[in-house]
PyMOL Python script that loads the backbone (N, CA, C, O; Angstrom):
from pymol import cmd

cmd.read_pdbstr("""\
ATOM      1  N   UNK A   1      82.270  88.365 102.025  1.00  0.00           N
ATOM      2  CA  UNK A   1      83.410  88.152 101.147  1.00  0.00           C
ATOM      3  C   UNK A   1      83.085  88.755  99.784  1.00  0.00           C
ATOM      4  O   UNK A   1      82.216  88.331  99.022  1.00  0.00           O
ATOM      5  N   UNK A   2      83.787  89.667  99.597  1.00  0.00           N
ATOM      6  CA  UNK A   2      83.900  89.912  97.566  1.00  0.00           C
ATOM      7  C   UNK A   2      84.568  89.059  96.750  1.00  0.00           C
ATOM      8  O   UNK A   2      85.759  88.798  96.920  1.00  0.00           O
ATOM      9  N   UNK A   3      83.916  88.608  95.891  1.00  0.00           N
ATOM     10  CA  UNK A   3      84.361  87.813  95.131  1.00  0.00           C
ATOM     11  C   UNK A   3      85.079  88.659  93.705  1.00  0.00           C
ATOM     12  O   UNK A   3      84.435  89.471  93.040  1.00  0.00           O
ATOM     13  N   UNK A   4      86.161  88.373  93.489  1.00  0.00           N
ATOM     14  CA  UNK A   4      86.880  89.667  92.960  1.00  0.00           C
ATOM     15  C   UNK A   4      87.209  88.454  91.502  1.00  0.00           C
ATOM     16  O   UNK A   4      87.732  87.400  91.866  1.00  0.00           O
ATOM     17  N   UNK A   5      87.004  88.550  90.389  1.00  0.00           N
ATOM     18  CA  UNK A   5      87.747  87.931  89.245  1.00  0.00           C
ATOM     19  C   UNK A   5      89.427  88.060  89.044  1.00  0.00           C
ATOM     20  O   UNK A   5      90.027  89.105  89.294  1.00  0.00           O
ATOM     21  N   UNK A   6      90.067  86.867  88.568  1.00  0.00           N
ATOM     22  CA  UNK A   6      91.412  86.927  88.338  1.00  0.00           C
ATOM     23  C   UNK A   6      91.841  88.026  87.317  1.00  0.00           C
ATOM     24  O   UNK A   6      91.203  87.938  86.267  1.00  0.00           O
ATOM     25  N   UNK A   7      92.526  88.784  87.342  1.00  0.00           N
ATOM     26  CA  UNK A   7      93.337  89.952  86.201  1.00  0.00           C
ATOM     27  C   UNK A   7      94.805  89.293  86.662  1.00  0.00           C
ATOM     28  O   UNK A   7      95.279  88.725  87.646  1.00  0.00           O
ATOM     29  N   UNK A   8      95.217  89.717  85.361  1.00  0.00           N
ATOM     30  CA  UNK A   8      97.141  89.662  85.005  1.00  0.00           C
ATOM     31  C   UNK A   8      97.393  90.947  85.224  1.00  0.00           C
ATOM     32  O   UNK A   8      97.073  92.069  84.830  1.00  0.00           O
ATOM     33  N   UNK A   9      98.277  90.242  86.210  1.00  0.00           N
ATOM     34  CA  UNK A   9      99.292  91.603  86.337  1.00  0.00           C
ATOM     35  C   UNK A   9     100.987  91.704  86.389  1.00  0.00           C
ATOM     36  O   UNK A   9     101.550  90.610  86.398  1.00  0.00           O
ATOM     37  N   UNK A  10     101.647  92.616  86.416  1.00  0.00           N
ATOM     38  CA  UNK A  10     102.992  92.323  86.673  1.00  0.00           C
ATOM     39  C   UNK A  10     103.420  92.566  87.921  1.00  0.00           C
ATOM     40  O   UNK A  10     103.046  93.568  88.530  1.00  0.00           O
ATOM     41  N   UNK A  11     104.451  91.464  88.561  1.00  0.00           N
ATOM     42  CA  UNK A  11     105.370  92.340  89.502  1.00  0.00           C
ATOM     43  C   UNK A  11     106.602  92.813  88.503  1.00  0.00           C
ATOM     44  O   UNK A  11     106.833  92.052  87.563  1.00  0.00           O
ATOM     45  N   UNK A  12     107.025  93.434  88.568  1.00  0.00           N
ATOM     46  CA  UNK A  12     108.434  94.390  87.844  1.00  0.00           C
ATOM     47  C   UNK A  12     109.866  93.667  89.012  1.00  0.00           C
ATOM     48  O   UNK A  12     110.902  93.115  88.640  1.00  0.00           O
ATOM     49  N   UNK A  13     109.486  93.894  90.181  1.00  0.00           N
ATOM     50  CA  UNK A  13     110.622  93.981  91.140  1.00  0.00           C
ATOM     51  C   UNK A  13     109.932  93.839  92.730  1.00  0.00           C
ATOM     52  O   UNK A  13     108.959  94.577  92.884  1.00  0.00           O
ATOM     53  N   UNK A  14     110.221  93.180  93.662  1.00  0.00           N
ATOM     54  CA  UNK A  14     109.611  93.042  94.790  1.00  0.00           C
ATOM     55  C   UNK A  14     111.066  92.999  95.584  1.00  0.00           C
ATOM     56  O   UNK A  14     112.072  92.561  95.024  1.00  0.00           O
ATOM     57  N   UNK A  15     111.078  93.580  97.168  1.00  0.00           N
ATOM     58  CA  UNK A  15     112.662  93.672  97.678  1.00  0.00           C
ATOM     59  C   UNK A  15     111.867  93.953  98.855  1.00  0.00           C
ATOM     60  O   UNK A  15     110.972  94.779  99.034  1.00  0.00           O
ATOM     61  N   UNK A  16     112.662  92.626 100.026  1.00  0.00           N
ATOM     62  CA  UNK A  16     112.691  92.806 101.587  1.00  0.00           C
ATOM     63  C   UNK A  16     113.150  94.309 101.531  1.00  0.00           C
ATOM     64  O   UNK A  16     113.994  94.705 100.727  1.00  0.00           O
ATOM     65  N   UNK A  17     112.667  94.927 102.241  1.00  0.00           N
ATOM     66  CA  UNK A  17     113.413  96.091 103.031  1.00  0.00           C
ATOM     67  C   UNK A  17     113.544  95.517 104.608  1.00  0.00           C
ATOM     68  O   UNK A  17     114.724  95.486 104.958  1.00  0.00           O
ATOM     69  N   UNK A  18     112.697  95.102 105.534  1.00  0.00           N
ATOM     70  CA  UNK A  18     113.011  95.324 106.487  1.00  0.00           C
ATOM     71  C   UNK A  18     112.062  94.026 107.119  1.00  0.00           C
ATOM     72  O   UNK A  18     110.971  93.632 106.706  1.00  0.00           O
ATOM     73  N   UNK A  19     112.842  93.534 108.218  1.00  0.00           N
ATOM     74  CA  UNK A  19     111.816  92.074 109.066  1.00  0.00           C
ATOM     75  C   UNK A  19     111.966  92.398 110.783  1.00  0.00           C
ATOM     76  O   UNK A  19     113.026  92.483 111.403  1.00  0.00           O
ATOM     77  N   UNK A  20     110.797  92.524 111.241  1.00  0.00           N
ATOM     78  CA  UNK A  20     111.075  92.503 112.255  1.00  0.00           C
ATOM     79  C   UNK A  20     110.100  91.340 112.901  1.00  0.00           C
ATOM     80  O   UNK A  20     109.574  90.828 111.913  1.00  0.00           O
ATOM     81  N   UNK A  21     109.694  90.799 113.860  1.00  0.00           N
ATOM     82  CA  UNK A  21     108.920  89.207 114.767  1.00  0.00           C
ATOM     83  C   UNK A  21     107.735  89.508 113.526  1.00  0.00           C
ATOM     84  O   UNK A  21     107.591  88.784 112.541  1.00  0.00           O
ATOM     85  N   UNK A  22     106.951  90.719 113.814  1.00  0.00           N
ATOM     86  CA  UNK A  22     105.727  90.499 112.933  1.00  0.00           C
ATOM     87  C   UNK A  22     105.508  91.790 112.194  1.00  0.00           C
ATOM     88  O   UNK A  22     104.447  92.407 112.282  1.00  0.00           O
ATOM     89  N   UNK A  23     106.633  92.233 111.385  1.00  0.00           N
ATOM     90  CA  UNK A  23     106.768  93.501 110.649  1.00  0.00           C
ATOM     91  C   UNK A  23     107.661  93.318 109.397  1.00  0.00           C
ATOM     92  O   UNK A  23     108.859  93.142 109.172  1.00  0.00           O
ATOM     93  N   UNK A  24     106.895  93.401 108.923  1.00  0.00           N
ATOM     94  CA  UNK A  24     107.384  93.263 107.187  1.00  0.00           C
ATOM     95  C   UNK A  24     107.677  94.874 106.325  1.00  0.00           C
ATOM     96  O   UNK A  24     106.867  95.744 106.003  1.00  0.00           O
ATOM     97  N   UNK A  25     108.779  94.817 106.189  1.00  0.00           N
ATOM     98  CA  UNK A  25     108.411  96.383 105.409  1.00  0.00           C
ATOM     99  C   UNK A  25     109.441  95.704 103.426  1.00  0.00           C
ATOM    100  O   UNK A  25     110.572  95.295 103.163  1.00  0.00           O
ATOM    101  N   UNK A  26     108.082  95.984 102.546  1.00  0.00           N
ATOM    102  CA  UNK A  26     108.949  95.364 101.377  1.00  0.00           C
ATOM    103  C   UNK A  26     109.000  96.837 100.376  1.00  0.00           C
ATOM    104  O   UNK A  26     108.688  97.991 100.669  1.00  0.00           O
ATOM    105  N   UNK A  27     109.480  96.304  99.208  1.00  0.00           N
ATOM    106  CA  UNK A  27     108.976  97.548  97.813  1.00  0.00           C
ATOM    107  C   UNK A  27     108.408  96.819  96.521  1.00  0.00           C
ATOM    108  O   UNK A  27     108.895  95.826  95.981  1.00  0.00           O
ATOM    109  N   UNK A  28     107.555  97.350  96.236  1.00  0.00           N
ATOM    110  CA  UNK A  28     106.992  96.831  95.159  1.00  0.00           C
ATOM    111  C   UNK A  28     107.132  97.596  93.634  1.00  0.00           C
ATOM    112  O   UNK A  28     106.705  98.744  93.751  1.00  0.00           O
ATOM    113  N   UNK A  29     107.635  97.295  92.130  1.00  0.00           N
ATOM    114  CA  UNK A  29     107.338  97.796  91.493  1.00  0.00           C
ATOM    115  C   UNK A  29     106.122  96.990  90.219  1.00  0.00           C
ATOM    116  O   UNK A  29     106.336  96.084  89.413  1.00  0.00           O
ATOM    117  N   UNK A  30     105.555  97.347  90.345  1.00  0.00           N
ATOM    118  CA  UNK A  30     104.301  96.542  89.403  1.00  0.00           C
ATOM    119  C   UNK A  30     103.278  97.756  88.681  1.00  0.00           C
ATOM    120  O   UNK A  30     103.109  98.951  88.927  1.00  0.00           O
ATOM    121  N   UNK A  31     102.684  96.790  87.645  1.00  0.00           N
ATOM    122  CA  UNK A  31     101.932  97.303  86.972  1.00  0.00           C
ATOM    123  C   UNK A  31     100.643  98.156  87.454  1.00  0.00           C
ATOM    124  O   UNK A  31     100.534  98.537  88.619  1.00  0.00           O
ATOM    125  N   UNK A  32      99.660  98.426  86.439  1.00  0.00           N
ATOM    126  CA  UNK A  32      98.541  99.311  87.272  1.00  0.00           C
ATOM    127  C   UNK A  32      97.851  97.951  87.332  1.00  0.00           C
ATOM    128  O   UNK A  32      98.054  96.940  86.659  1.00  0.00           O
ATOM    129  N   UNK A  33      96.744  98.259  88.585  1.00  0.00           N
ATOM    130  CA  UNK A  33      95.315  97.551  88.507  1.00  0.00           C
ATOM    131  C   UNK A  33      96.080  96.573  89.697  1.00  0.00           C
ATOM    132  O   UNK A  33      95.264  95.892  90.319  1.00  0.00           O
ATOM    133  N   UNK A  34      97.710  96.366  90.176  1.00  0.00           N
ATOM    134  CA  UNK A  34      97.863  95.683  91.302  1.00  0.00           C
ATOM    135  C   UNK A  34      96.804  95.971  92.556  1.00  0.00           C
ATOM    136  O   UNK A  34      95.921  96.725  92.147  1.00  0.00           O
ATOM    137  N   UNK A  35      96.651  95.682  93.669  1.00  0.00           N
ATOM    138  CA  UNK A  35      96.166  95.582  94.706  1.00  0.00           C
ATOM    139  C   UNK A  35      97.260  95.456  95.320  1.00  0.00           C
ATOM    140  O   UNK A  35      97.549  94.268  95.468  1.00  0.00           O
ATOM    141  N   UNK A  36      98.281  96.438  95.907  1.00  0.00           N
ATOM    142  CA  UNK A  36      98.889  96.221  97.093  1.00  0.00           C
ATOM    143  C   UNK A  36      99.018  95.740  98.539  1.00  0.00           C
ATOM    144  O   UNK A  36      99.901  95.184  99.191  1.00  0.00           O
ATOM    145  N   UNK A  37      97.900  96.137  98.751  1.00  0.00           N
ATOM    146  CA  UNK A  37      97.030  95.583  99.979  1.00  0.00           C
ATOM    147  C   UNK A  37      96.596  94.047  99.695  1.00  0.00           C
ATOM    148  O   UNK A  37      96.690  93.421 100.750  1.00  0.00           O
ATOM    149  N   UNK A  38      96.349  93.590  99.098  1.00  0.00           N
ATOM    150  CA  UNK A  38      95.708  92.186  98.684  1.00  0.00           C
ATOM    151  C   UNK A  38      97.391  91.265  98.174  1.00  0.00           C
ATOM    152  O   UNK A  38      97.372  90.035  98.212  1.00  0.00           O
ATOM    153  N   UNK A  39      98.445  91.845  97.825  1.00  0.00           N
ATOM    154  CA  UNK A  39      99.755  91.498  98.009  1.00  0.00           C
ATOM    155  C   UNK A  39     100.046  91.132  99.230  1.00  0.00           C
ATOM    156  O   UNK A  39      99.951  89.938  99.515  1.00  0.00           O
ATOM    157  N   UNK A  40     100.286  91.681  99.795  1.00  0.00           N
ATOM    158  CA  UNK A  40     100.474  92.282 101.276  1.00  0.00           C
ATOM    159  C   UNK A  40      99.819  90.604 102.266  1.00  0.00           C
ATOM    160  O   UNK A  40     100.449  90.108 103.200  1.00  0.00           O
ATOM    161  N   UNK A  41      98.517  90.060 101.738  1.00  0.00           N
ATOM    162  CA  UNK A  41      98.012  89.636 102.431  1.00  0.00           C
ATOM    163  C   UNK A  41      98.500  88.323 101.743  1.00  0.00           C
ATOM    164  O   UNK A  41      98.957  87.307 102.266  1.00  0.00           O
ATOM    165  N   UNK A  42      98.337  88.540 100.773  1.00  0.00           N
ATOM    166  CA  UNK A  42      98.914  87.067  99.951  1.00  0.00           C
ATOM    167  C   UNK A  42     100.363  86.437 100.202  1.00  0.00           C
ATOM    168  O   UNK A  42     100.781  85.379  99.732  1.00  0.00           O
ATOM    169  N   UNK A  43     101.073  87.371 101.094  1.00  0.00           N
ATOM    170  CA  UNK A  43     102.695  87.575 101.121  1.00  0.00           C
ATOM    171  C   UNK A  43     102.458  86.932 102.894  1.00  0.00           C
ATOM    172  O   UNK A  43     103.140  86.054 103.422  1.00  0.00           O
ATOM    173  N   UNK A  44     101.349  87.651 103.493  1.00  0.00           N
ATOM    174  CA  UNK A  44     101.483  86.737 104.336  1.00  0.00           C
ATOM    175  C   UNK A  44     100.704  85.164 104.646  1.00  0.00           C
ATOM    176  O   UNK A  44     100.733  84.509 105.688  1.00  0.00           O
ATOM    177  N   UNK A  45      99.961  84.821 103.229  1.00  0.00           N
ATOM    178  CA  UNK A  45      99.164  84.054 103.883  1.00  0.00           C
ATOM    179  C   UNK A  45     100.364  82.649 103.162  1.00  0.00           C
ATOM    180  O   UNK A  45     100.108  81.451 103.285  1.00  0.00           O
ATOM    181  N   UNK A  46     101.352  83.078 102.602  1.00  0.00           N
ATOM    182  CA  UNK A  46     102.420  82.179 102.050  1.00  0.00           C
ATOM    183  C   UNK A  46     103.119  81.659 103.151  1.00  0.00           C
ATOM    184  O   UNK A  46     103.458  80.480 103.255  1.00  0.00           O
ATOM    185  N   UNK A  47     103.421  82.912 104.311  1.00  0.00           N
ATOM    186  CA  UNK A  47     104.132  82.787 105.303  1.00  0.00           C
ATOM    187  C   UNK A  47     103.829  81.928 106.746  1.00  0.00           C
ATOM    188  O   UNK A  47     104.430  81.935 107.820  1.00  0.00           O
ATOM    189  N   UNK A  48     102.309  80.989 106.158  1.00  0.00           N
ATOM    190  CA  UNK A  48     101.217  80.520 107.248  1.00  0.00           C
ATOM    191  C   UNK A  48     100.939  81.545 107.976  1.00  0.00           C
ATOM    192  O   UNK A  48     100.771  81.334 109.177  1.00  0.00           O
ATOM    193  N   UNK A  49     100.853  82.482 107.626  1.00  0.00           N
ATOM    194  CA  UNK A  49     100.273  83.416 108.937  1.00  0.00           C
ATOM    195  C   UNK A  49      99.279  84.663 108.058  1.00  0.00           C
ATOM    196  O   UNK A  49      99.309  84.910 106.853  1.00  0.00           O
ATOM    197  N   UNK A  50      98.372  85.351 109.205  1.00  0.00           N
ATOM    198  CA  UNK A  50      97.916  86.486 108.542  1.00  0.00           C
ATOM    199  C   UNK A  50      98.280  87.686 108.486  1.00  0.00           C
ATOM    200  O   UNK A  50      99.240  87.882 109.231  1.00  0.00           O
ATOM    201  N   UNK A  51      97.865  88.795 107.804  1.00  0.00           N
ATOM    202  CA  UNK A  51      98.692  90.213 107.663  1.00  0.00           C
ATOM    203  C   UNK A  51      97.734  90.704 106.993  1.00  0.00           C
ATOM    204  O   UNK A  51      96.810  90.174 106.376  1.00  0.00           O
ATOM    205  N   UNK A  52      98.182  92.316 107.254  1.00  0.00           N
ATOM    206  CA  UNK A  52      97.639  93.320 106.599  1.00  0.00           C
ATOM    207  C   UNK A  52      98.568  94.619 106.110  1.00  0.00           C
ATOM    208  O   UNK A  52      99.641  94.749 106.699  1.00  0.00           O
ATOM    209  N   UNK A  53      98.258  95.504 105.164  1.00  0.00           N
ATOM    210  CA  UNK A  53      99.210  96.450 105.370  1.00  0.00           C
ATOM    211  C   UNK A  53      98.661  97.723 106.113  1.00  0.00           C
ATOM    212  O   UNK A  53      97.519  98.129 105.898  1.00  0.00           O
ATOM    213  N   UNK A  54      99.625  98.415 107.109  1.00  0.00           N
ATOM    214  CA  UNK A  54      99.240  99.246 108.243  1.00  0.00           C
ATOM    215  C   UNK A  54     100.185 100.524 107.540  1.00  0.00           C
ATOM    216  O   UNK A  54     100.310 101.525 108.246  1.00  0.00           O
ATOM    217  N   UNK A  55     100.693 100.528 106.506  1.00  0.00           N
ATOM    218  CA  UNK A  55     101.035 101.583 106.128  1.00  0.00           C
ATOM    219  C   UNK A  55     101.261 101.541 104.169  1.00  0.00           C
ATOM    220  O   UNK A  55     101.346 100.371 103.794  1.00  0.00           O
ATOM    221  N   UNK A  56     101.351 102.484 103.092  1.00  0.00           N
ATOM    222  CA  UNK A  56     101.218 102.592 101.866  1.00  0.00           C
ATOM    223  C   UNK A  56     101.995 103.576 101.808  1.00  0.00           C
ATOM    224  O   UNK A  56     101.911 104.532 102.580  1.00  0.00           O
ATOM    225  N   UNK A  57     102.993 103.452 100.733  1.00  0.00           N
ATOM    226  CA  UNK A  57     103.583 105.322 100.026  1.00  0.00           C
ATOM    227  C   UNK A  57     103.683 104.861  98.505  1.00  0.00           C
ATOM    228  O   UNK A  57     104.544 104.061  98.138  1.00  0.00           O
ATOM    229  N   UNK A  58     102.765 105.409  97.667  1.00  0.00           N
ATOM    230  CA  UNK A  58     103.718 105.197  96.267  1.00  0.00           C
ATOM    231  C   UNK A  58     104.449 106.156  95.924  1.00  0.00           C
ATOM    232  O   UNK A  58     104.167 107.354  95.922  1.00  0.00           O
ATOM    233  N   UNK A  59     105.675 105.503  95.543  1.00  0.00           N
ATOM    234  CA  UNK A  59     106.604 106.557  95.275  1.00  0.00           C
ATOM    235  C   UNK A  59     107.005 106.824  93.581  1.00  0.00           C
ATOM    236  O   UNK A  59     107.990 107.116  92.904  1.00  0.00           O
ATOM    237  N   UNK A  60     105.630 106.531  93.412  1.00  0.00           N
ATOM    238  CA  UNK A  60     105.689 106.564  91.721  1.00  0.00           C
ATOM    239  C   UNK A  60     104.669 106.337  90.648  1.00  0.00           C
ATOM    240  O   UNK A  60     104.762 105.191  90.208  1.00  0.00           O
ATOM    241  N   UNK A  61     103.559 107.173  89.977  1.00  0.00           N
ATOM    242  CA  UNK A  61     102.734 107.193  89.285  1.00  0.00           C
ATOM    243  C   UNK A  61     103.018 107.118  87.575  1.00  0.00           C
ATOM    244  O   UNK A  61     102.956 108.235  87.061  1.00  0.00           O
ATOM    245  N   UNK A  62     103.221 106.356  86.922  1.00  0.00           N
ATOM    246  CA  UNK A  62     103.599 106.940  85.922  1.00  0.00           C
ATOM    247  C   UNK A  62     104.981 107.325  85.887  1.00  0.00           C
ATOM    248  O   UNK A  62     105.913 106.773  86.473  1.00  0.00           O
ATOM    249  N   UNK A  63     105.024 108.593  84.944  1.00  0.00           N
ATOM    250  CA  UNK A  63     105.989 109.535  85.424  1.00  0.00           C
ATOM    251  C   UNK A  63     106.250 110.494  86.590  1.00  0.00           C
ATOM    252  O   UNK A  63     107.286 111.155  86.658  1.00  0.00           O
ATOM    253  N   UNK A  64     105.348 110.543  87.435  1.00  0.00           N
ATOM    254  CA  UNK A  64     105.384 111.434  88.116  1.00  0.00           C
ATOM    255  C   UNK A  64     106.082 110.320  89.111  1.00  0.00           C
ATOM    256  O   UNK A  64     105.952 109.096  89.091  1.00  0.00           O
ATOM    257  N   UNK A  65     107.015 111.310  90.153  1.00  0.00           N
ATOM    258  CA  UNK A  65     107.517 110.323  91.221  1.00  0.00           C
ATOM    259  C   UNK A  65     107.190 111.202  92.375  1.00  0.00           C
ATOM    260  O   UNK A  65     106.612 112.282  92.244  1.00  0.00           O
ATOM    261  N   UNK A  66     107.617 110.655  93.623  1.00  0.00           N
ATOM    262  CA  UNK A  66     107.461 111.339  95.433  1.00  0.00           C
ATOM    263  C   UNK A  66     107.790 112.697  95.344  1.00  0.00           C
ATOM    264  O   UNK A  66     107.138 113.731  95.489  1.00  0.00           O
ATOM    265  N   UNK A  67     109.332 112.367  94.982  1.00  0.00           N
ATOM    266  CA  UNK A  67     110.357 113.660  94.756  1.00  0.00           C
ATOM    267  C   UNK A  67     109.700 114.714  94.054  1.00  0.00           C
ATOM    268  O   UNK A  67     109.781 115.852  94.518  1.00  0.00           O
ATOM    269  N   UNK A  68     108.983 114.479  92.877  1.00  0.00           N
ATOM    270  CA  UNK A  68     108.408 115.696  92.353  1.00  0.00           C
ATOM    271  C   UNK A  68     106.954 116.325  92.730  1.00  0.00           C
ATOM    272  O   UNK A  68     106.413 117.108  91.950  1.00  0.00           O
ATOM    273  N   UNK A  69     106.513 116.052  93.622  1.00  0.00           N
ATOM    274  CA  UNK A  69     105.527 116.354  94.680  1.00  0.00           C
ATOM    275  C   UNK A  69     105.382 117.226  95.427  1.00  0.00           C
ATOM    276  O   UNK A  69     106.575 117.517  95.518  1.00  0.00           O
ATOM    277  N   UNK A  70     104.899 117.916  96.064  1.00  0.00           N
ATOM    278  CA  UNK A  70     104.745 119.092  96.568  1.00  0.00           C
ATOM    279  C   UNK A  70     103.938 118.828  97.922  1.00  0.00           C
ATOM    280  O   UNK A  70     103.085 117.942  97.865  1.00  0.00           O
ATOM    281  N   UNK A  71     104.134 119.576  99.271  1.00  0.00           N
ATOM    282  CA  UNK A  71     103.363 119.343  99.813  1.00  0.00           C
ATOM    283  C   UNK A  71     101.736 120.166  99.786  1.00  0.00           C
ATOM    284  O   UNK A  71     101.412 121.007  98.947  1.00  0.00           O
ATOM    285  N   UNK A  72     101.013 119.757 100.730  1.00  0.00           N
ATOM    286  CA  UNK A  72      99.630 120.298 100.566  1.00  0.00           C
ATOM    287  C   UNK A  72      99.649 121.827 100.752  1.00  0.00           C
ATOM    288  O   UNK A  72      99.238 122.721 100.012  1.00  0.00           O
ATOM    289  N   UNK A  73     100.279 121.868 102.026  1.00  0.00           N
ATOM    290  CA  UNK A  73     100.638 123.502 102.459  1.00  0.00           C
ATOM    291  C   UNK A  73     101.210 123.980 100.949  1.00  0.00           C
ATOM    292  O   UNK A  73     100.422 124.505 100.163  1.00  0.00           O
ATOM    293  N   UNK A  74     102.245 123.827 100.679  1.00  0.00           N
ATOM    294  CA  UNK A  74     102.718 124.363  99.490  1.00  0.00           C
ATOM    295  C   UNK A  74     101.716 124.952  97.986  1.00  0.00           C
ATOM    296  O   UNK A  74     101.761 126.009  97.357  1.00  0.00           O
ATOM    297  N   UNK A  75     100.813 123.630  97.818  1.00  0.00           N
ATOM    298  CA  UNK A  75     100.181 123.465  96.813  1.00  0.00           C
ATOM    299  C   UNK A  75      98.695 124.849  96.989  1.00  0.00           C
ATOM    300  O   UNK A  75      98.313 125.745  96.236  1.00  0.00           O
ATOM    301  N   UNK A  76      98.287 124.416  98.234  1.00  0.00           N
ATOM    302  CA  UNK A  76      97.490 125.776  98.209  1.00  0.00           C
ATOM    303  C   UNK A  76      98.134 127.134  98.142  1.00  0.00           C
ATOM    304  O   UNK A  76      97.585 128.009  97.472  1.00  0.00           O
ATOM    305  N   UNK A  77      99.068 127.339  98.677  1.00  0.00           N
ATOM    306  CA  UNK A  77      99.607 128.885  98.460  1.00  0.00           C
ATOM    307  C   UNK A  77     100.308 128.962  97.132  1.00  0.00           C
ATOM    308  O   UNK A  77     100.885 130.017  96.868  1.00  0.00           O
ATOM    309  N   UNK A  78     100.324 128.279  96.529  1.00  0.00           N
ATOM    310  CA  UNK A  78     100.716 128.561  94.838  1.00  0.00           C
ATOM    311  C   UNK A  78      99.369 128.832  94.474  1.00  0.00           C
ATOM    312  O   UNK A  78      99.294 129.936  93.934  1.00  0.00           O
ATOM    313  N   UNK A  79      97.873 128.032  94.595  1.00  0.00           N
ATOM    314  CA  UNK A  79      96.465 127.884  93.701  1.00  0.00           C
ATOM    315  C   UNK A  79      96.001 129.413  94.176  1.00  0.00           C
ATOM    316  O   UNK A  79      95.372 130.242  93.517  1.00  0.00           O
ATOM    317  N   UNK A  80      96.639 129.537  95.856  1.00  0.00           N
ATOM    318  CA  UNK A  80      95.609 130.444  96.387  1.00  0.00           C
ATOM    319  C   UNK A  80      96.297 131.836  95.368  1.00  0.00           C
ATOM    320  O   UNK A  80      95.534 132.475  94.644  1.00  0.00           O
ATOM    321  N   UNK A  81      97.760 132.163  95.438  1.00  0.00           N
ATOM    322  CA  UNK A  81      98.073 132.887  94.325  1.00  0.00           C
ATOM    323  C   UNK A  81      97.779 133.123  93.311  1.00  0.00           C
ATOM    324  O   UNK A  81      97.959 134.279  92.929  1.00  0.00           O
ATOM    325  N   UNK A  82      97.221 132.188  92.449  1.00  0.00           N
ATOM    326  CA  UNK A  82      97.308 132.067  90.907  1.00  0.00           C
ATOM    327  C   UNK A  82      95.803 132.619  90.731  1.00  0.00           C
ATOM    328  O   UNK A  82      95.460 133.175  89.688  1.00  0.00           O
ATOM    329  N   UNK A  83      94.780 132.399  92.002  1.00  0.00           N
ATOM    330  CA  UNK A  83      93.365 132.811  92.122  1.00  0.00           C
ATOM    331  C   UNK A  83      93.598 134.342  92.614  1.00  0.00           C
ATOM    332  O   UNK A  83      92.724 135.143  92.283  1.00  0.00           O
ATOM    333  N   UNK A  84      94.693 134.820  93.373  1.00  0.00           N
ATOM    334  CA  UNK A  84      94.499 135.980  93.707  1.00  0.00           C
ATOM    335  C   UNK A  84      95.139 136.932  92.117  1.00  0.00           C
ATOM    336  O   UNK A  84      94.560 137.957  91.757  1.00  0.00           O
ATOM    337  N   UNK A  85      96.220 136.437  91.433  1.00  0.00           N
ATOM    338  CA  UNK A  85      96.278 137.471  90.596  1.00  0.00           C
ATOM    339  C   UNK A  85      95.150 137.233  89.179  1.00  0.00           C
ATOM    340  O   UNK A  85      95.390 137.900  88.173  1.00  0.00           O
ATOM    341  N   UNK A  86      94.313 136.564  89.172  1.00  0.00           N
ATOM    342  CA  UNK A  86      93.147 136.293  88.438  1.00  0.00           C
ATOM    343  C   UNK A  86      91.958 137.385  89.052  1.00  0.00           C
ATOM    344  O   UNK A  86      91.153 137.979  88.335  1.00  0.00           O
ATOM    345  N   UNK A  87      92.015 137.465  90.038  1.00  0.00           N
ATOM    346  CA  UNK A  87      91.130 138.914  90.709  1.00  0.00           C
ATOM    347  C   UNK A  87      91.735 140.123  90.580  1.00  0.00           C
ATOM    348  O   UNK A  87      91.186 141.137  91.012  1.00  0.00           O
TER     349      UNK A  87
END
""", "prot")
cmd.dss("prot")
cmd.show_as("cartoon", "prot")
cmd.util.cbc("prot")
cmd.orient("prot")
């Protein structure tokens, strides 16, 4: 077991998205330094039962959001460019 110290944090906004027998799909908006995963578990251990999360997307850093993201493929053939007209 890690023994982890209490920090403050915010939730902003928390919203069911979706319930299925043993499938939870929610959204979270909160501060930095949350533990989503450790939410996740706390959300189910409210529910008498246990859980984990089997999937993560943030759709928002800061300012930066999903939408303004790029994929990987993408991102190398712009770097690999920018290295080829540097040669």
């Amino acid at each position: 077991m890690v023994k982890r110290d209490a920090v403050m944090l915010k939730i902003f906004s928390i919203s069911l998205n979706s319930f299925d027998t043993n499938i939870i799909s929610f959204s979270v908006e909160c501060s930095k330094g949350t533990y989503v995963r450790v939410l996740g578990k706390d959300i189910a251990e409210k529910l008498g039962t246990v859980g984990y999360l089997n999937s993560l997307t943030r759709t928002n850093v800061g300012d930066y959001t999903l939408k303004q993201s790029q994929s990987i493929e993408s991102f190398e053939e712009t770097w690999k460019s920018i290295i080829q007209k540097k040669n």
